[in-house]
Predicted model as a PDB file, atoms N, CA, C, CB and O in Angstrom, pLDDT in the B-factor column:
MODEL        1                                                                  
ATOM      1  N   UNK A   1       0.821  -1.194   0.000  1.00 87.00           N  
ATOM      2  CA  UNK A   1       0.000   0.000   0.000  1.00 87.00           C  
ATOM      3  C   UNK A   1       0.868   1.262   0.000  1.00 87.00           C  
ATOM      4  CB  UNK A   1      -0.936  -0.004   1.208  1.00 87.00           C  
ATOM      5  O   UNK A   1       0.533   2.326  -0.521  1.00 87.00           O  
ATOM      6  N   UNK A   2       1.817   1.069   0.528  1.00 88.00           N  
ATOM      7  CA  UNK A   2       3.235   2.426   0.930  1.00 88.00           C  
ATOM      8  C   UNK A   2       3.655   2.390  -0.615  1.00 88.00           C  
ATOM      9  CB  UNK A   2       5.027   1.840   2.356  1.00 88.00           C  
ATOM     10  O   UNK A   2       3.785   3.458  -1.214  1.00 88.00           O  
ATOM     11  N   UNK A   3       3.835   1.359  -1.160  1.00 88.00           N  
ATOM     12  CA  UNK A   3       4.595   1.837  -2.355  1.00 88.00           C  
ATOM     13  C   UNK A   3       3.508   2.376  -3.525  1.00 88.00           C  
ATOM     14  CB  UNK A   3       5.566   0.542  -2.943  1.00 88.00           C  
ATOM     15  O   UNK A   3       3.806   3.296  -4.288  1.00 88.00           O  
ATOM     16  N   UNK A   4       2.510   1.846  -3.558  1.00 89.00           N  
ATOM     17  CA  UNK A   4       1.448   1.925  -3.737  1.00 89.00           C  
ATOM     18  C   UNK A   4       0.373   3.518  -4.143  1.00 89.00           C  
ATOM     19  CB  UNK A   4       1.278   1.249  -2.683  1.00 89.00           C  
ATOM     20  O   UNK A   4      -0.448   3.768  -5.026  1.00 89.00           O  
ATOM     21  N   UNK A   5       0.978   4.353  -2.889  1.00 87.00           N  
ATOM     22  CA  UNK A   5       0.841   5.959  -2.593  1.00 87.00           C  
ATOM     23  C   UNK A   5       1.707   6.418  -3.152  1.00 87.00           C  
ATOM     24  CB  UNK A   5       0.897   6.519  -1.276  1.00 87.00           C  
ATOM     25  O   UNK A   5       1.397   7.430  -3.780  1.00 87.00           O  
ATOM     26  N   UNK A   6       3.355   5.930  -3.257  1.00 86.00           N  
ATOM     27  CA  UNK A   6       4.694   6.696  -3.269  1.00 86.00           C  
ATOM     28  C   UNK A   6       4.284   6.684  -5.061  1.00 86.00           C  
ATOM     29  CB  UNK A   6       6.478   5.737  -2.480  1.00 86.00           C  
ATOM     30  O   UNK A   6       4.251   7.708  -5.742  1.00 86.00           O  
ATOM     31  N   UNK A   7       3.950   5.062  -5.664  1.00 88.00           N  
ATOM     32  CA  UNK A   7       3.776   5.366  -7.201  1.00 88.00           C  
ATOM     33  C   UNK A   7       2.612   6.849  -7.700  1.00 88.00           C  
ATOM     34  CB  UNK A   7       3.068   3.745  -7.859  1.00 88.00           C  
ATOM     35  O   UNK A   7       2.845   7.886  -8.321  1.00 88.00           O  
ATOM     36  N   UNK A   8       1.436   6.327  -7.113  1.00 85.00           N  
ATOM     37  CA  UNK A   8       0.163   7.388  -7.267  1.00 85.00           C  
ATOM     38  C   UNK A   8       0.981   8.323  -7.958  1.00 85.00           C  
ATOM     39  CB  UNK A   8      -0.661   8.072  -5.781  1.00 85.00           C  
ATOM     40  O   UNK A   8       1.095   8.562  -9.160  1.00 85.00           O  
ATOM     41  N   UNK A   9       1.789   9.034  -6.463  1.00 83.00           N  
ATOM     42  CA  UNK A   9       2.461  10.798  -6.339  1.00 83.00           C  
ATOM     43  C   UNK A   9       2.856  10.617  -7.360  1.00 83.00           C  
ATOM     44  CB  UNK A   9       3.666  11.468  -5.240  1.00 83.00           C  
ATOM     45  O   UNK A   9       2.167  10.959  -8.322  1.00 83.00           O  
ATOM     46  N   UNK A  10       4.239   9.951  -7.569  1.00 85.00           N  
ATOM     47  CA  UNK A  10       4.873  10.422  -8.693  1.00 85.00           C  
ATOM     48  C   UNK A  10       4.249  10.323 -10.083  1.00 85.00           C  
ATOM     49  CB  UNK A  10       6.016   9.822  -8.714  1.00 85.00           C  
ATOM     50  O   UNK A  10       4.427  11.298 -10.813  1.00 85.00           O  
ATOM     51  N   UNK A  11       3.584   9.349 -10.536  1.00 84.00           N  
ATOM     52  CA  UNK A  11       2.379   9.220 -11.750  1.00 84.00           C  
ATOM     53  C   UNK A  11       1.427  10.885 -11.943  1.00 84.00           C  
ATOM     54  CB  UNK A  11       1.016   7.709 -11.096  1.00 84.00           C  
ATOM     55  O   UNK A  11       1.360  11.590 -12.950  1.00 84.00           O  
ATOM     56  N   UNK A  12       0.769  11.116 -10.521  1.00 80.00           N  
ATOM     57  CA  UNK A  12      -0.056  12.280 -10.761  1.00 80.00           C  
ATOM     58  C   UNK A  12       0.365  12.986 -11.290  1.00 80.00           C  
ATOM     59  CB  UNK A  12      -0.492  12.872  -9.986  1.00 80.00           C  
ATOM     60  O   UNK A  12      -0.196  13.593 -12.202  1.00 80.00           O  
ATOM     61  N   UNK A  13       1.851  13.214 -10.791  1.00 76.00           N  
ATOM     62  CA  UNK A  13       2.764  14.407 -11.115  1.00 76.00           C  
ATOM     63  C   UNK A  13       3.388  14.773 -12.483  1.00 76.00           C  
ATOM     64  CB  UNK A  13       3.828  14.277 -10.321  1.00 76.00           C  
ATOM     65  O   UNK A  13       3.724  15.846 -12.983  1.00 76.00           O  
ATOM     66  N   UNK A  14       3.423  13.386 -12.937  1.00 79.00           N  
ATOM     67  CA  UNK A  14       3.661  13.420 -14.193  1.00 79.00           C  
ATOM     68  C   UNK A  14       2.690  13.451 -15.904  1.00 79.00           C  
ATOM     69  CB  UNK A  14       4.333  12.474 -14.004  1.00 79.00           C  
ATOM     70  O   UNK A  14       3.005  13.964 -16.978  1.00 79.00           O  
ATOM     71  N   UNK A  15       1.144  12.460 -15.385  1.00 79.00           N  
ATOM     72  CA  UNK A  15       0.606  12.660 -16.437  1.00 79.00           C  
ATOM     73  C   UNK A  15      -0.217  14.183 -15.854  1.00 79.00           C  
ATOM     74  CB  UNK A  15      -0.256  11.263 -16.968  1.00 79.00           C  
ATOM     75  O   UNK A  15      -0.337  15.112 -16.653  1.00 79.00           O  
ATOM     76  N   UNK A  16      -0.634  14.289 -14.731  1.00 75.00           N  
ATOM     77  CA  UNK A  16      -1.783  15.439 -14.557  1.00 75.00           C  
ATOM     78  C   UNK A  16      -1.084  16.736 -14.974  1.00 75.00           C  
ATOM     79  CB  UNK A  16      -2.404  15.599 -12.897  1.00 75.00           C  
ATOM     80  O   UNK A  16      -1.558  17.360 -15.923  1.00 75.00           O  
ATOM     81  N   UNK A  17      -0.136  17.135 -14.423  1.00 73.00           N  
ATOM     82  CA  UNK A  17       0.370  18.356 -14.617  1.00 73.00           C  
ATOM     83  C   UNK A  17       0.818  18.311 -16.398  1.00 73.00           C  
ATOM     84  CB  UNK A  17       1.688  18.600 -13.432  1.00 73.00           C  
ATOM     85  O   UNK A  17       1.356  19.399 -16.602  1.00 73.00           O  
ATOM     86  N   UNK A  18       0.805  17.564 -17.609  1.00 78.00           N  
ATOM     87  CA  UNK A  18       1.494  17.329 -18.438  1.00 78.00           C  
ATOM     88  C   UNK A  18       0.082  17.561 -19.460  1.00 78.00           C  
ATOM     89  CB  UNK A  18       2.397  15.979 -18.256  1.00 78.00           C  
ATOM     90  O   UNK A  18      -0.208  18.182 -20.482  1.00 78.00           O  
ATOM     91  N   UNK A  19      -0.482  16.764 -18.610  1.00 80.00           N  
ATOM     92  CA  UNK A  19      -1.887  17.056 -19.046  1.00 80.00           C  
ATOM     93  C   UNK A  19      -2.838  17.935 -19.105  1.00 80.00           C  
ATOM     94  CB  UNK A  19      -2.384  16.553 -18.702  1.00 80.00           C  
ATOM     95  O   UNK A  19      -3.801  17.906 -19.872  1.00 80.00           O  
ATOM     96  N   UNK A  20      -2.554  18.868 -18.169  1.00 82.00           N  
ATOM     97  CA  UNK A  20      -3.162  20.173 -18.202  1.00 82.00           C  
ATOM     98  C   UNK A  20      -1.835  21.193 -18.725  1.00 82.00           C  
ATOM     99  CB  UNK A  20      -3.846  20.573 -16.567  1.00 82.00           C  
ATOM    100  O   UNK A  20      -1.593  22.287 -18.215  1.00 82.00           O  
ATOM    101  N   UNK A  21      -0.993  20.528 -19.935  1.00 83.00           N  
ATOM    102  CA  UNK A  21       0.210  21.954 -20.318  1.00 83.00           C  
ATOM    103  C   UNK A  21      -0.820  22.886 -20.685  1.00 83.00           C  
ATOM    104  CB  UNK A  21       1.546  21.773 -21.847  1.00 83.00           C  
ATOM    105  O   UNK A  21      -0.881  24.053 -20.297  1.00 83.00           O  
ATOM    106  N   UNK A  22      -1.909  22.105 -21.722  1.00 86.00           N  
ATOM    107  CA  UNK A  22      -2.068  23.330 -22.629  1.00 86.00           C  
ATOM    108  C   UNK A  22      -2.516  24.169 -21.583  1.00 86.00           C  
ATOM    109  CB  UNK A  22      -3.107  23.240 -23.951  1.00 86.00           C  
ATOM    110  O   UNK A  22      -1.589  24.942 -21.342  1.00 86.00           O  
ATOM    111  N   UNK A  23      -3.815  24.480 -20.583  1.00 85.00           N  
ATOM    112  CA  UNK A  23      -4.117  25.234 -19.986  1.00 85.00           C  
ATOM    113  C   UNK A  23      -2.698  26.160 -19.199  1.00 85.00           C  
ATOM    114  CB  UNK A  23      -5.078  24.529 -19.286  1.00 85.00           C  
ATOM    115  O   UNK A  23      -2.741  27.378 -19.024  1.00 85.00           O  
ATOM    116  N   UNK A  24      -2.022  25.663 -18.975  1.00 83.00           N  
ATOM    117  CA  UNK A  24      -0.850  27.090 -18.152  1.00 83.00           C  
ATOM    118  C   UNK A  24      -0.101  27.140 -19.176  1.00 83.00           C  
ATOM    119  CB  UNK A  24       0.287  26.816 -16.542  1.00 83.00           C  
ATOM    120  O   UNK A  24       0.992  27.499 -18.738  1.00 83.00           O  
ATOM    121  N   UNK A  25      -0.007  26.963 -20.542  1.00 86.00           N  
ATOM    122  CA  UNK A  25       0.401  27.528 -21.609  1.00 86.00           C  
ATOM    123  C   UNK A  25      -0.628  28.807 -22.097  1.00 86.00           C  
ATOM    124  CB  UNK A  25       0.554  26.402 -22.592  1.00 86.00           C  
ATOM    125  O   UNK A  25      -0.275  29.976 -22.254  1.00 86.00           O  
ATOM    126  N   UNK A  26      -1.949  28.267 -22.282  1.00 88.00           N  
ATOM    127  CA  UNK A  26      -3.325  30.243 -22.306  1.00 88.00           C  
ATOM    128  C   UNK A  26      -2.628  30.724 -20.712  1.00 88.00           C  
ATOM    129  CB  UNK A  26      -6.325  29.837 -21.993  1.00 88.00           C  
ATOM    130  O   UNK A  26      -2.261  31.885 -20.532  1.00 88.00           O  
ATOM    131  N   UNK A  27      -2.534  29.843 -19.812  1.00 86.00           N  
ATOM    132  CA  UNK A  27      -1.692  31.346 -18.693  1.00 86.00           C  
ATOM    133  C   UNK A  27      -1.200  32.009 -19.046  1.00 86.00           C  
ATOM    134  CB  UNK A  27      -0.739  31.347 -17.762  1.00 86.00           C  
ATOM    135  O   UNK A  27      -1.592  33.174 -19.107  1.00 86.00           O  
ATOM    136  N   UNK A  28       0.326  31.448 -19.610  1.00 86.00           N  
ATOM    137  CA  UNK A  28       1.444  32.072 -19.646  1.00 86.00           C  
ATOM    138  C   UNK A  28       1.295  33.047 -20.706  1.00 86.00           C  
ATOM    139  CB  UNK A  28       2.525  31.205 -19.783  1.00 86.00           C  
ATOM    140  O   UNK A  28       2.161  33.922 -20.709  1.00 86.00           O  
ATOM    141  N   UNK A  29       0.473  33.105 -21.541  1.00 89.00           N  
ATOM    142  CA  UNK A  29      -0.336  33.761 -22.307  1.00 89.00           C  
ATOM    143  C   UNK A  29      -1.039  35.211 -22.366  1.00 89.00           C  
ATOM    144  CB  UNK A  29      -1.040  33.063 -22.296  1.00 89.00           C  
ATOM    145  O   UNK A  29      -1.276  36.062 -23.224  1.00 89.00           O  
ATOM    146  N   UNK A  30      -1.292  34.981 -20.639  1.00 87.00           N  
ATOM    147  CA  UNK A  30      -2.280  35.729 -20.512  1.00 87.00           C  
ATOM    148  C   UNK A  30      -3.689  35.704 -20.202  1.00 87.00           C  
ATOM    149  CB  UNK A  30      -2.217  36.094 -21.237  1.00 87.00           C  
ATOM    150  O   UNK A  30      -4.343  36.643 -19.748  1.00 87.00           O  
ATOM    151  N   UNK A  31      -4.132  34.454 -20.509  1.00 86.00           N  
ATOM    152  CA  UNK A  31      -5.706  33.820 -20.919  1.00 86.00           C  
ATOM    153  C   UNK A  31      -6.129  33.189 -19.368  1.00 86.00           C  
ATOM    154  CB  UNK A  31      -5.647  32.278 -22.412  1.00 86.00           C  
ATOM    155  O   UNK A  31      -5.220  33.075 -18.546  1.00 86.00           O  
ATOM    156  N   UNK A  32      -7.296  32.850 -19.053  1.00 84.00           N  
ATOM    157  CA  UNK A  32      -7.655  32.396 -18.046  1.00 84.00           C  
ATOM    158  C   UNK A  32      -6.977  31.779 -16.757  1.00 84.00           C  
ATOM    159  CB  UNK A  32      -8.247  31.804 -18.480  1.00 84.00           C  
ATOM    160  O   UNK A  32      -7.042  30.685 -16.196  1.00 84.00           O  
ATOM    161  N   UNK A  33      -6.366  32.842 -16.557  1.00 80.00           N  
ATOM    162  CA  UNK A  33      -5.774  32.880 -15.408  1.00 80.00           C  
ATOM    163  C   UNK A  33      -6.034  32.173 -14.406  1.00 80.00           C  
ATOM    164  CB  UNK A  33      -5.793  33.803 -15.060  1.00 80.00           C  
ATOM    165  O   UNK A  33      -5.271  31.238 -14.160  1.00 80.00           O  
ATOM    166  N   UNK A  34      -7.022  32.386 -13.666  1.00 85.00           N  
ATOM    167  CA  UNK A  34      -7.971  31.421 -12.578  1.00 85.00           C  
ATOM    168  C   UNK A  34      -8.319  30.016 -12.771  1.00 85.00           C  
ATOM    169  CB  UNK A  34      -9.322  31.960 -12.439  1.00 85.00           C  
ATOM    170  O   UNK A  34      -8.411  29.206 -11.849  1.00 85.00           O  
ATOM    171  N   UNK A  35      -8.508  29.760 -14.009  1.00 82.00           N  
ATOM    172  CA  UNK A  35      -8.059  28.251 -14.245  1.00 82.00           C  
ATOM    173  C   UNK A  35      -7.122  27.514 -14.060  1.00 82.00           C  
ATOM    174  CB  UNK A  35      -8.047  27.969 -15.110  1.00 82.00           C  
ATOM    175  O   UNK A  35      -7.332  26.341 -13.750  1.00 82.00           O  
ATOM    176  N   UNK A  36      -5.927  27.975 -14.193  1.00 80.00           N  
ATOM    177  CA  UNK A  36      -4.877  27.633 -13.976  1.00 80.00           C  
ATOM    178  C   UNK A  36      -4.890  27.268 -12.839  1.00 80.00           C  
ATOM    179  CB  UNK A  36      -4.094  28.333 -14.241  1.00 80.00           C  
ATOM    180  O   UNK A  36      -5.066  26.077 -12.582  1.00 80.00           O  
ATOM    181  N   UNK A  37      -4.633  28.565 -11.484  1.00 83.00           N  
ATOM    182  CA  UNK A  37      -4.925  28.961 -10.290  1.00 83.00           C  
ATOM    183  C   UNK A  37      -5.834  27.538  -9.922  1.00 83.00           C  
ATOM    184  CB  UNK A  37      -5.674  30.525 -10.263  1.00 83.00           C  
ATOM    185  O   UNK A  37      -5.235  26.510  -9.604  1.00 83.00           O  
ATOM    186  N   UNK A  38      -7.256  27.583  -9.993  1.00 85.00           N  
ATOM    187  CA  UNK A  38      -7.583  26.359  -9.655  1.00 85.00           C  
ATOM    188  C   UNK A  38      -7.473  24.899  -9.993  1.00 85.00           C  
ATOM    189  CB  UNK A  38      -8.357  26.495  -9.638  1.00 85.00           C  
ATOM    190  O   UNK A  38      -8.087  24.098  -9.289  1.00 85.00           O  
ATOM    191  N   UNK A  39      -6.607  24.397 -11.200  1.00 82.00           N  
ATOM    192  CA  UNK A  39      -6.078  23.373 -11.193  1.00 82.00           C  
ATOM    193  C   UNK A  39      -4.893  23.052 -10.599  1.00 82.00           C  
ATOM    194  CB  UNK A  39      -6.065  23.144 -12.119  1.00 82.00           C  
ATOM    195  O   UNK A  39      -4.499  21.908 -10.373  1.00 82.00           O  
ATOM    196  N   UNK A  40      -4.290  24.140 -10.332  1.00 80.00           N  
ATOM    197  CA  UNK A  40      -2.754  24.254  -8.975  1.00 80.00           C  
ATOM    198  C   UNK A  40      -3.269  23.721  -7.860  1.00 80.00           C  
ATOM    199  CB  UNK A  40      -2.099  26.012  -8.365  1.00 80.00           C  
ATOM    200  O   UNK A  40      -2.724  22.766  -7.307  1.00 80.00           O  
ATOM    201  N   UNK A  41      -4.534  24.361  -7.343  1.00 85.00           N  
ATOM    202  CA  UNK A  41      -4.995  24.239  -5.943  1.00 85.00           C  
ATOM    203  C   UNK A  41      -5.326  22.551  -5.778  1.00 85.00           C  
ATOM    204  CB  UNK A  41      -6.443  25.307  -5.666  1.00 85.00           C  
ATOM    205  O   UNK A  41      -4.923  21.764  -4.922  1.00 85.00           O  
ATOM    206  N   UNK A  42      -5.952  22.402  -6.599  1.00 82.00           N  
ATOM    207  CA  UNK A  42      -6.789  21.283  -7.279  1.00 82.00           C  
ATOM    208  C   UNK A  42      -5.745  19.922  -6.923  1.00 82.00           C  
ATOM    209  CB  UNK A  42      -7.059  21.623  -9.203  1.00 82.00           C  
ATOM    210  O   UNK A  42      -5.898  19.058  -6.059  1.00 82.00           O  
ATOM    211  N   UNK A  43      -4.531  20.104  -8.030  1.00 81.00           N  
ATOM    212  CA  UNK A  43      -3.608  19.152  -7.564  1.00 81.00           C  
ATOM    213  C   UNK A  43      -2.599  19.000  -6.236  1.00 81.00           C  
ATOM    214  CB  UNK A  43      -2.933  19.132  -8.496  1.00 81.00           C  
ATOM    215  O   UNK A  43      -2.028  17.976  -5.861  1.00 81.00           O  
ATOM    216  N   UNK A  44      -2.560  20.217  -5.694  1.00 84.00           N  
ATOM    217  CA  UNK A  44      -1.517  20.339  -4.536  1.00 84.00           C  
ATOM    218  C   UNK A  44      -2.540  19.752  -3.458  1.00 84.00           C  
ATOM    219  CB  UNK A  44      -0.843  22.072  -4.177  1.00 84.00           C  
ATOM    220  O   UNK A  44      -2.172  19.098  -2.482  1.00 84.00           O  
ATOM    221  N   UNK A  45      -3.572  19.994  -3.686  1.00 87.00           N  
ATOM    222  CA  UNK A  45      -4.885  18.878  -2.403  1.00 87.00           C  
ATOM    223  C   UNK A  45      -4.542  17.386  -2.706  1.00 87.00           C  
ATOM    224  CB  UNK A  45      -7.130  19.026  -2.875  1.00 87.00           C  
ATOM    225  O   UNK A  45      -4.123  16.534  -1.923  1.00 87.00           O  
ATOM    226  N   UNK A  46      -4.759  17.303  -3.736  1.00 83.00           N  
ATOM    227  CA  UNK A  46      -4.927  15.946  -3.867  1.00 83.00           C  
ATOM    228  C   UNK A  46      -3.267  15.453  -3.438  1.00 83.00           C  
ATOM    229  CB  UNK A  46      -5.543  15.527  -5.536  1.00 83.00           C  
ATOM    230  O   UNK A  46      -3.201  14.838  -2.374  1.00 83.00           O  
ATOM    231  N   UNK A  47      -2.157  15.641  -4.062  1.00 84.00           N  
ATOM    232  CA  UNK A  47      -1.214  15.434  -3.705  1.00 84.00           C  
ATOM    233  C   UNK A  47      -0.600  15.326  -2.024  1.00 84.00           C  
ATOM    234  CB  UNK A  47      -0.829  16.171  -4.425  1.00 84.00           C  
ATOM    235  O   UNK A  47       0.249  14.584  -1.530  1.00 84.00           O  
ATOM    236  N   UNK A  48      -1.389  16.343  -1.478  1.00 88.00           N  
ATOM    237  CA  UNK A  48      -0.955  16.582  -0.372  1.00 88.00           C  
ATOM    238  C   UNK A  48      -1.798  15.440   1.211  1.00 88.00           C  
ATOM    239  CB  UNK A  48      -1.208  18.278  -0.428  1.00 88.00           C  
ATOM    240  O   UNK A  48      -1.618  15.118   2.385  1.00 88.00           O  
ATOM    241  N   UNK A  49      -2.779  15.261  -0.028  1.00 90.00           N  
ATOM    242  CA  UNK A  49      -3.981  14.380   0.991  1.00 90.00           C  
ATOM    243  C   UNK A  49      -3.179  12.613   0.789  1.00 90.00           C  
ATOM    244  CB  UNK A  49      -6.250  14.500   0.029  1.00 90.00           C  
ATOM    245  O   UNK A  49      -3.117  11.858   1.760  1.00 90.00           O  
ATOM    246  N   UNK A  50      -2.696  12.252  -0.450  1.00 88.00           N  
ATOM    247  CA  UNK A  50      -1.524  11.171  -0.783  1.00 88.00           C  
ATOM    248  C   UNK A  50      -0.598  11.335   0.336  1.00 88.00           C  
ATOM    249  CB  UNK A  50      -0.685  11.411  -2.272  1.00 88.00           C  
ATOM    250  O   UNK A  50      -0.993  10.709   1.320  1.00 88.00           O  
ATOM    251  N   UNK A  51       0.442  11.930   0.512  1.00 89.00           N  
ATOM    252  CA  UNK A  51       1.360  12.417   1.225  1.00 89.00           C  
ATOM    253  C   UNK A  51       0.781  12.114   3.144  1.00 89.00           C  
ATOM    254  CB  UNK A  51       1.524  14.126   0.590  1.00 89.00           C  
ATOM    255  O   UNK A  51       1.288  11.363   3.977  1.00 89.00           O  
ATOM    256  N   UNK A  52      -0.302  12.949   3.263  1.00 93.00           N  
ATOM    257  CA  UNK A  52      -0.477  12.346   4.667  1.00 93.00           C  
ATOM    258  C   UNK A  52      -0.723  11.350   5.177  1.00 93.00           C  
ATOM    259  CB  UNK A  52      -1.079  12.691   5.173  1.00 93.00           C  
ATOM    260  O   UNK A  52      -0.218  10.943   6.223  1.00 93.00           O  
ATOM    261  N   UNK A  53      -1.926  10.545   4.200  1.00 93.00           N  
ATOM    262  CA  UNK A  53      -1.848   9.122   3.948  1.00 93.00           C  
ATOM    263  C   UNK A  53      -0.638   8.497   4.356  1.00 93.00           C  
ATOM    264  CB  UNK A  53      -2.028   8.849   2.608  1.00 93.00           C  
ATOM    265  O   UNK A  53      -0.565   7.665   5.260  1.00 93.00           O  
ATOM    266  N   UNK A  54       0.227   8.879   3.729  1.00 92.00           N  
ATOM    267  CA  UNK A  54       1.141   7.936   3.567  1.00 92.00           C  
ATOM    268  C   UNK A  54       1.946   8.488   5.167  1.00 92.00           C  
ATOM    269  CB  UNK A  54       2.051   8.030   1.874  1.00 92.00           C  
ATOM    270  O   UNK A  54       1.752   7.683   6.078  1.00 92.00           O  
ATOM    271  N   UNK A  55       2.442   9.219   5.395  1.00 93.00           N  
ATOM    272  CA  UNK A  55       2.824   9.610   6.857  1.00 93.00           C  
ATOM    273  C   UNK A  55       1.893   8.989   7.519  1.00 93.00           C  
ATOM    274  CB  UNK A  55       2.863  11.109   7.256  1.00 93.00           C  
ATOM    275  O   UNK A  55       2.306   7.870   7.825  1.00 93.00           O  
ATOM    276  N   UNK A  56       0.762   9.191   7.911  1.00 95.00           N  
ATOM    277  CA  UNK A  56       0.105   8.706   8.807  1.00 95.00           C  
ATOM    278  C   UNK A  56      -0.135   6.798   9.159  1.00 95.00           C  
ATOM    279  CB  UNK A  56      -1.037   9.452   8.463  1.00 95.00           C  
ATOM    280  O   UNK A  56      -0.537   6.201  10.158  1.00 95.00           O  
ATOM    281  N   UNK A  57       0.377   6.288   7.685  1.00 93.00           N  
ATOM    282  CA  UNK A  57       0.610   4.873   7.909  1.00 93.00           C  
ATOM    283  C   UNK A  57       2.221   4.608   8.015  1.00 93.00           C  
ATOM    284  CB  UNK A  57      -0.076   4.016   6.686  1.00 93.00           C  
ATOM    285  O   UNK A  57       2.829   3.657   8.507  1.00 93.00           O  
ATOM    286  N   UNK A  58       2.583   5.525   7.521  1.00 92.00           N  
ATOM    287  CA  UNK A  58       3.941   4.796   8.764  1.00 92.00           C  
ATOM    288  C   UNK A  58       4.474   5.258  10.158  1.00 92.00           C  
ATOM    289  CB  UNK A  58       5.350   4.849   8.125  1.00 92.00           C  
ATOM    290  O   UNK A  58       5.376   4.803  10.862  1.00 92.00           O  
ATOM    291  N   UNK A  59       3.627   6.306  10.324  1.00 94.00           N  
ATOM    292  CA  UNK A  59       3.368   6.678  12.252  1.00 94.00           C  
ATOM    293  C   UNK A  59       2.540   5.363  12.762  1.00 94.00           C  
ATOM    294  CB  UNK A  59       2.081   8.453  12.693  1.00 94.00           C  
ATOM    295  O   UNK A  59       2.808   4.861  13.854  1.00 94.00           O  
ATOM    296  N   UNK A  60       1.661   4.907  12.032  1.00 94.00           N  
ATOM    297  CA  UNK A  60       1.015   3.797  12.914  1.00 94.00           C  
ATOM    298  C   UNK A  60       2.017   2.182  12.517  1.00 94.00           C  
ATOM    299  CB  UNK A  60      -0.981   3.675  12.374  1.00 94.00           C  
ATOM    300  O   UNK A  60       1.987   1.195  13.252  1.00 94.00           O  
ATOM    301  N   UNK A  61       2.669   2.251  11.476  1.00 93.00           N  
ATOM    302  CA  UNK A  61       3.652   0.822  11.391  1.00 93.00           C  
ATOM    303  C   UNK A  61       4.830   1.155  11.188  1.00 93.00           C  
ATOM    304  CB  UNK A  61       3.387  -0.227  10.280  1.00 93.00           C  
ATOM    305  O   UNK A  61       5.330   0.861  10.102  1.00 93.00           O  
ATOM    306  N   UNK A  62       5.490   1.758  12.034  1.00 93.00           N  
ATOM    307  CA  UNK A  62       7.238   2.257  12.048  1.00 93.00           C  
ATOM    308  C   UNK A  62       8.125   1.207  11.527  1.00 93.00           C  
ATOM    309  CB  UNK A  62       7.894   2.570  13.664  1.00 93.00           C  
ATOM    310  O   UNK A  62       9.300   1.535  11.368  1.00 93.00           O  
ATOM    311  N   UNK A  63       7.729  -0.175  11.188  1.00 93.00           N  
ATOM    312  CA  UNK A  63       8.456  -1.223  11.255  1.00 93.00           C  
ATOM    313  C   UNK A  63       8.425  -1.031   9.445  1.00 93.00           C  
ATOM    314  CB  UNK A  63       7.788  -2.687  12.210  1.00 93.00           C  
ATOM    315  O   UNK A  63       9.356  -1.727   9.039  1.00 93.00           O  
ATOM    316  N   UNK A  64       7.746  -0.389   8.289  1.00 91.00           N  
ATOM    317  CA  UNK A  64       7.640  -0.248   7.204  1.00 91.00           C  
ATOM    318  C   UNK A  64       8.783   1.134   6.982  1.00 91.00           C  
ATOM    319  CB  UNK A  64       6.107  -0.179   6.886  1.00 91.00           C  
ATOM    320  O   UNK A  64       9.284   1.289   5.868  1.00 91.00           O  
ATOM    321  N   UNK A  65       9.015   1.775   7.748  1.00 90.00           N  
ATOM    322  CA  UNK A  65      10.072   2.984   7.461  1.00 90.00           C  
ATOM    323  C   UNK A  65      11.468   2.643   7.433  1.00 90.00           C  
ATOM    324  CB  UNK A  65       9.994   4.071   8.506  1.00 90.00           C  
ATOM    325  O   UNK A  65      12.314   2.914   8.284  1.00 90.00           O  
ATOM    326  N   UNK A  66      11.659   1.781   5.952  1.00 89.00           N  
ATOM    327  CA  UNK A  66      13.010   1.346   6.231  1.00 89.00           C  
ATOM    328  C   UNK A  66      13.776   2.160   5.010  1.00 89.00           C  
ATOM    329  CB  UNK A  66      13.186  -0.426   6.215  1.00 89.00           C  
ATOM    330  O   UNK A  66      13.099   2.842   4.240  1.00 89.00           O  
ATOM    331  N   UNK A  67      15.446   2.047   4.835  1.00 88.00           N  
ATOM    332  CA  UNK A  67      15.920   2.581   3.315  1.00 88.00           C  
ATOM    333  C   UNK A  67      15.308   2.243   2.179  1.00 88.00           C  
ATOM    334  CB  UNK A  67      17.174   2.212   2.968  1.00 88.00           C  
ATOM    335  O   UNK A  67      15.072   2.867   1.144  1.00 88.00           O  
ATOM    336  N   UNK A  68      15.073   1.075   2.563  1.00 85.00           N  
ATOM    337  CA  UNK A  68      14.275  -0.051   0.952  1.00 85.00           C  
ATOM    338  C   UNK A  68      13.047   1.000   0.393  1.00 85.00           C  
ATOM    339  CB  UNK A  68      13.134  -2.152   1.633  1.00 85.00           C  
ATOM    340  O   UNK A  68      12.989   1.418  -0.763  1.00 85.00           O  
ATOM    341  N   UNK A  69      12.356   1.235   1.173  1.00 79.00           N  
ATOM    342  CA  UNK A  69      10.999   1.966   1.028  1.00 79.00           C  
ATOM    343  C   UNK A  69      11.612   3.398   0.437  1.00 79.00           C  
ATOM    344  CB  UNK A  69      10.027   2.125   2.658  1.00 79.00           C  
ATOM    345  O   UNK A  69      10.853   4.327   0.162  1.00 79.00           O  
TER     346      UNK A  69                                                      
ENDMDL                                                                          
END                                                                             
């Protein structure tokens, strides 16, 4: 399940943000600004809600926090 979260992150990170170029390309543009803005917000939640997940299961199984991981 730990590695499981650790893949998610890095996957999200790569097709979502890649996937929304074109939109922060009309940013950088100039163009709908606030779109952008809320697909930032959008992914740094979701990312960040992964992330505690994943802290919060290895505060409860310390015996999974090894180098390997």
């Amino acid at each position: 399940m730990l590695k499981s979260i650790v893949f998610e992150i890095i996957l999200e990170g790569l097709f979502f943000y890649a996937g929304f170029a074109f939109f922060y390309n009309l940013t950088h543009n100039g163009k709908i600004e606030a779109t952008s803005t809320i697909i930032n917000r959008g992914e740094q939640v979701n990312a960040g809600l992964f992330v505690n997940i994943f802290t919060e299961m290895l505060a409860e199984n310390p015996e999974y926090d090894t180098t390997e991981l």
